[in-house]
Rosetta silent file (secondary structure, phi, psi, omega in degrees, C-alpha in Angstrom):
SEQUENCE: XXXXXXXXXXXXXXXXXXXXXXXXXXXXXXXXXXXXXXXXXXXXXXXXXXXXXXXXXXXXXXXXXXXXXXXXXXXXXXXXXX
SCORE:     score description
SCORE:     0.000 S_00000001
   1 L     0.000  103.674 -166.889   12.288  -10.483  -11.824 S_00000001
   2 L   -65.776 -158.492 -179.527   14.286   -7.008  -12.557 S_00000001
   3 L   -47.237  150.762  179.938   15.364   -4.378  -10.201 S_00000001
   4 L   -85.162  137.477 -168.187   13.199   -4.071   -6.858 S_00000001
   5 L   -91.959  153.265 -149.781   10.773   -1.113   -7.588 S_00000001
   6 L  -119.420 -177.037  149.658   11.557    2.021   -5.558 S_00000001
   7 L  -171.187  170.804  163.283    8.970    5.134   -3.584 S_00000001
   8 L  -111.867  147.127  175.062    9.207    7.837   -1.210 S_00000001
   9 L  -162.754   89.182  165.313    6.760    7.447    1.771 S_00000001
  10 L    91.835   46.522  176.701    7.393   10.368    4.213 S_00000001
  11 L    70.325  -37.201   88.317   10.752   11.465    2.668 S_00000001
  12 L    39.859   78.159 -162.280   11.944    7.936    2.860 S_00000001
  13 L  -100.568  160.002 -171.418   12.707    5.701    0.042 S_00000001
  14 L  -129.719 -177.909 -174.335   11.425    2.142    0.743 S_00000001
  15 L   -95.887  145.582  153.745   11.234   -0.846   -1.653 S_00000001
  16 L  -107.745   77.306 -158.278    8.128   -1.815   -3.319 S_00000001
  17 L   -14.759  147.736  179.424    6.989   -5.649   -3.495 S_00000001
  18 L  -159.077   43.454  146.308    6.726   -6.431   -7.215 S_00000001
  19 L  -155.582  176.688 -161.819    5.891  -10.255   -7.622 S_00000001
  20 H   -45.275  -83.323 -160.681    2.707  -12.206   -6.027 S_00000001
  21 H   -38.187  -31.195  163.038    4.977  -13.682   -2.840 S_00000001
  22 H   -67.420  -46.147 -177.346    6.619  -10.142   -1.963 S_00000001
  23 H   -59.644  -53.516 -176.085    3.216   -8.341   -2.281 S_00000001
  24 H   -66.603  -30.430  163.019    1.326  -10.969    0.114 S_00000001
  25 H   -38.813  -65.467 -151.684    4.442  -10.852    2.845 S_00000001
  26 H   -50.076  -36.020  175.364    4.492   -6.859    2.798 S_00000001
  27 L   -44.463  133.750  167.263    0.657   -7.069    3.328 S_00000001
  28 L   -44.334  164.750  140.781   -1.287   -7.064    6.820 S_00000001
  29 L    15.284 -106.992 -168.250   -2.660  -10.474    8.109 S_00000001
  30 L   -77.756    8.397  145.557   -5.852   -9.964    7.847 S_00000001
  31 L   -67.579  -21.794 -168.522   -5.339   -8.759    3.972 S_00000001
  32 H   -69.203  -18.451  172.050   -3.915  -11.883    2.723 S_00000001
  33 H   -91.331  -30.927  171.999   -6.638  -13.647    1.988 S_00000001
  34 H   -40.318  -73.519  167.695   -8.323  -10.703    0.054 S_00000001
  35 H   -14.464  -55.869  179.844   -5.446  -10.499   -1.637 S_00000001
  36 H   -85.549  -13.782  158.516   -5.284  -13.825   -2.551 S_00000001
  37 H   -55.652  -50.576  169.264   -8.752  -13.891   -3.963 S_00000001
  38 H   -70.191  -46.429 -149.842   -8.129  -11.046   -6.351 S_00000001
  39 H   -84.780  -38.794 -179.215   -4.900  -12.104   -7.617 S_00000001
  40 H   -51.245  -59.624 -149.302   -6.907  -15.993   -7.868 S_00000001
  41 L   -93.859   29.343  174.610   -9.565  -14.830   -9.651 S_00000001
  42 L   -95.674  160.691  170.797   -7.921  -12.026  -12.095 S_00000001
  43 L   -88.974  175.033  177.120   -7.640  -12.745  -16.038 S_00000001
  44 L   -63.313  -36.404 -140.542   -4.573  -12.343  -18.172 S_00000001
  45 L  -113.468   22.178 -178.088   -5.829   -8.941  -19.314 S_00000001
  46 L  -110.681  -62.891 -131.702   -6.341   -7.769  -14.918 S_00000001
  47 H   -54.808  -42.368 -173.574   -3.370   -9.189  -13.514 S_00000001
  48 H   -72.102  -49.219  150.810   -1.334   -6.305  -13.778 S_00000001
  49 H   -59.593  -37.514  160.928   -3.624   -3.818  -12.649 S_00000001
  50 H   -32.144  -40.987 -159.631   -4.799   -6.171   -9.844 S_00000001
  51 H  -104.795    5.157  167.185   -1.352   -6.183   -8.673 S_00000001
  52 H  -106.836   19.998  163.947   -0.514   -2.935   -8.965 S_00000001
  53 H   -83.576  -45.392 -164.904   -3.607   -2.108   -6.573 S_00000001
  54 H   -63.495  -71.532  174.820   -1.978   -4.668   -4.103 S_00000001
  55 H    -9.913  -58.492 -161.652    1.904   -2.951   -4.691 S_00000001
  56 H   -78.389  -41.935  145.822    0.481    0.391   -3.611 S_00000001
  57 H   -24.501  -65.451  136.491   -1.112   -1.245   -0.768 S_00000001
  58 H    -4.191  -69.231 -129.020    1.790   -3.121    0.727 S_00000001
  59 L  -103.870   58.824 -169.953    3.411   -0.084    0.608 S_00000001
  60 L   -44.357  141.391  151.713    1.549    2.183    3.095 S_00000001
  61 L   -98.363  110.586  169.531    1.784    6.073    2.729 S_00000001
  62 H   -41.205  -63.447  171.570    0.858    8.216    5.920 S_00000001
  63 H   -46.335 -101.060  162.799    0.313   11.323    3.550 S_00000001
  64 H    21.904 -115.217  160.685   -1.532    9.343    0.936 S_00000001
  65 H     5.304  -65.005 -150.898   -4.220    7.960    3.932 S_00000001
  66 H   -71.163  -27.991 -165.403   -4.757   11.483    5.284 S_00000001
  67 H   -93.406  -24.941  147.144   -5.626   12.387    2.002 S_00000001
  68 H   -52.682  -50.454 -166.066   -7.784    9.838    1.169 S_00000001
  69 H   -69.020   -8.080  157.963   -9.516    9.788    4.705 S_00000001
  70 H   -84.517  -48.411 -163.356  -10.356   13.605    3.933 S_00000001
  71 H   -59.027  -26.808  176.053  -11.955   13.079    0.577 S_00000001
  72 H   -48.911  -61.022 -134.414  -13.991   10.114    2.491 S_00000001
  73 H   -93.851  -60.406  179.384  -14.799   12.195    5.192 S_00000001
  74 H   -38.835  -52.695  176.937  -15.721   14.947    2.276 S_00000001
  75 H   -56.655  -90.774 -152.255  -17.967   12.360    0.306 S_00000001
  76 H   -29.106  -49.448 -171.648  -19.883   11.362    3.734 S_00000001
  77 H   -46.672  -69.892 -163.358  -20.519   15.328    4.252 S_00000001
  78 H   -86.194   18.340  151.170  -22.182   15.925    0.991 S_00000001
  79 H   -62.379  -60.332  168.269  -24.272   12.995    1.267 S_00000001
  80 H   -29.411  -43.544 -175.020  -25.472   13.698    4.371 S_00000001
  81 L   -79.913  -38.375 -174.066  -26.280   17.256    2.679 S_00000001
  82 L  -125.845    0.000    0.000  -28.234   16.550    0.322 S_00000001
């Protein structure tokens, strides 16, 4: 397994899960079975991206969030709109 994988979240550096069993701790709950569905049912040629969807997950960012939940809230607008 190498070196523990590093971020900043909020100024902050934290660790970042990097094999299955670290990703599914770091994870809510009520994620773990999602989780474990995707990671079940990826191919050899997925796996990585699969799990570097989870990794980023795990790892919440406050910033990140707000910045998603405005482009959300931005999609919903110019639905709405047109």
């Amino acid at each position: 397994m190498g070196k523990p994988l590093k971020t900043f979240v909020g100024g902050a550096e934290v660790d970042v899960p990097n094999s299955i069993p670290a990703i599914r701790a770091a994870l809510p709950e009520e994620r773990r079975e999602e989780f474990d569905r995707a990671i079940n049912d990826a191919g050899v040629g997925e796996i990585q991206a699969v799990m570097r969807h989870w990794m980023l997950e795990a790892v919440p960012d406050p910033e990140a969030e707000k910045i998603l939940d405005r482009l959300a809230q931005d999609e919903a607008e110019r639905r709405s709109v047109a």
